[in-house]
NUBALUM-406548 format. One record per residue (C-alpha): residue number from 1; x, y, z. Coordinates in pm, whole numbers. Each point is the difference from the previous one (the first is absolute). Layout:
// NUBALUM-406548
 pafi   east  north     up
  NUM      X      Y      Z
...
// end
This chain:
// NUBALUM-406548
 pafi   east  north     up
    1   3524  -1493    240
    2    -46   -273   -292
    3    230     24   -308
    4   -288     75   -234
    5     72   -134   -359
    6     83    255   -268
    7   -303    143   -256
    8    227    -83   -295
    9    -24   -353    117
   10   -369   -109   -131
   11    101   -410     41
   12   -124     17    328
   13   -348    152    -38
   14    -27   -206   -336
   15     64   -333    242
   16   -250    151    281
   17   -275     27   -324
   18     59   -330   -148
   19    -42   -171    364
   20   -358    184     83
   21   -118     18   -387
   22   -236   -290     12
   23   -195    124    328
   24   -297    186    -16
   25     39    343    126
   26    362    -35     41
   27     69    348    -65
   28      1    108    348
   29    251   -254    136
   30    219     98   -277
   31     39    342     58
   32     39    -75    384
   33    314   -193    -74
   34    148    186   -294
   35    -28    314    248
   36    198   -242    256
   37    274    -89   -244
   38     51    377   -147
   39   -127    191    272
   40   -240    219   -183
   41   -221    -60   -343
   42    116    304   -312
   43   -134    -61   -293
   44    230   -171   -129
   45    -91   -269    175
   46   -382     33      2
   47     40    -15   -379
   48    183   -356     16
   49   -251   -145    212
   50   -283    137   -238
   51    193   -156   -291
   52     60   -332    175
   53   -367    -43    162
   54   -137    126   -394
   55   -242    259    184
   56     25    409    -43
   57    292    164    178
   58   -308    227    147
   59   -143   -307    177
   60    314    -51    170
   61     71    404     74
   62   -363    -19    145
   63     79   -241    223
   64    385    153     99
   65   -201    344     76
   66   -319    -80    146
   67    170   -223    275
   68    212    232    298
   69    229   -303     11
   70    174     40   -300
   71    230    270   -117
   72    125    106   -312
   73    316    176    106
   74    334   -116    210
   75    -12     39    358
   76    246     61    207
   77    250   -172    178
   78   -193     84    335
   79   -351      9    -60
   80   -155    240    286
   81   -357     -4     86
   82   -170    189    246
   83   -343   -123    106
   84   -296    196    -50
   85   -210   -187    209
   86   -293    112    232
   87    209    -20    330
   88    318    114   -226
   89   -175    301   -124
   90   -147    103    345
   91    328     14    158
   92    176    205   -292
   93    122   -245   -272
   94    -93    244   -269
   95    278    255    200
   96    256   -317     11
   97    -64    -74   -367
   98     42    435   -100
   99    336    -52    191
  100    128   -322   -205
  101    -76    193   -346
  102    150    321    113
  103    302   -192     83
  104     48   -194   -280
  105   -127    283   -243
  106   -231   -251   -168
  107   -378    -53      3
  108   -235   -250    141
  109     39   -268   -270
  110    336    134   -167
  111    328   -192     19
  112    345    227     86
  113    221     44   -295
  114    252   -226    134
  115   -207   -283     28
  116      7    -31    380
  117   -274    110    116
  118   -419    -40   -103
  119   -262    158    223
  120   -405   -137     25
  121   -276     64    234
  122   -150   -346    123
  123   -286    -77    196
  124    -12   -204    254
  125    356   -195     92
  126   -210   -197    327
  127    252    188    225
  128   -254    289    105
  129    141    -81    402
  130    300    183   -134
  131   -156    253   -215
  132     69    207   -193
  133    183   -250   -178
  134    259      0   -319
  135    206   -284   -126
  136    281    -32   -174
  137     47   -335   -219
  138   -119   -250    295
  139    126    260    277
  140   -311    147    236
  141     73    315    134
  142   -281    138    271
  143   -122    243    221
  144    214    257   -224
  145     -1    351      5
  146    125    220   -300
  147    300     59    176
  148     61   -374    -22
  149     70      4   -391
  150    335    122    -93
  151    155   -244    254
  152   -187   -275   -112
  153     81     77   -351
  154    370     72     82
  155     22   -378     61
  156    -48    -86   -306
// end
């Protein structure tokens, strides 16, 4: 996992701002890395960019909430999704997915109190030979049954 760079530390994003500032519709690429070099976007650092780029802190929340890439709080360490995919689905992803959340106790979406652990549906991973399909970090794990979970978690 990257060593993300601390909220309290607004240099960076400030630096990532004043090197996109100048082109047009920048606003995109900016959140894109600021989310790469913190790991999520609070408000915190929404507001900076807003203040840097001169535009309303709502443009830039718009843009953070509208777009499924972005997220506005800490994932985990291990950041689990489970594909919700057509051929996923069919062959009981939605049961794999029920299993993961009863395990960790947390909801699709929701990030374990420790930190270790987030939880998303996806769609389609491109591994539907293996489905149903969840991955954790880069790691592909396929043809799974529910069964399958808590020693796949336990590795981690």
């Amino acid at each position: 996992m990257a060593d993300y760079v601390p909220v309290e530390n607004l240099d960076v994003v400030k630096e990532i701002v004043a090197a996109h500032k100048d082109v047009p519709g920048c606003l995109m690429g900016i959140l894109q890395e600021t989310q790469e070099k913190y790991g999520y976007l609070p408000l915190e650092l929404q507001s900076t960019i807003a203040d840097e780029l001169q535009i309303p802190l709502t443009e830039v929340y718009g843009v953070a909430t509208f777009y499924s890439q972005f997220t506005l709080k800490p994932k985990g360490k291990f950041k689990i999704g489970v594909c919700l995919g057509t051929a996923c689905y069919v062959r009981g992803s939605q049961d794999i997915l029920d299993k993961v959340n009863g395990q960790l106790g947390i909801a699709t979406g929701e990030t374990t109190e420790d930190g270790k652990f987030s939880v998303d549906a996806t769609r389609c991973v491109g591994a539907c030979g293996l489905a149903p399909v969840m991955m954790i970090n880069e790691e592909v794990f396929g043809r799974l049954v529910p069964g399958d979970v808590a020693d796949i978690l336990a590795k981690y």
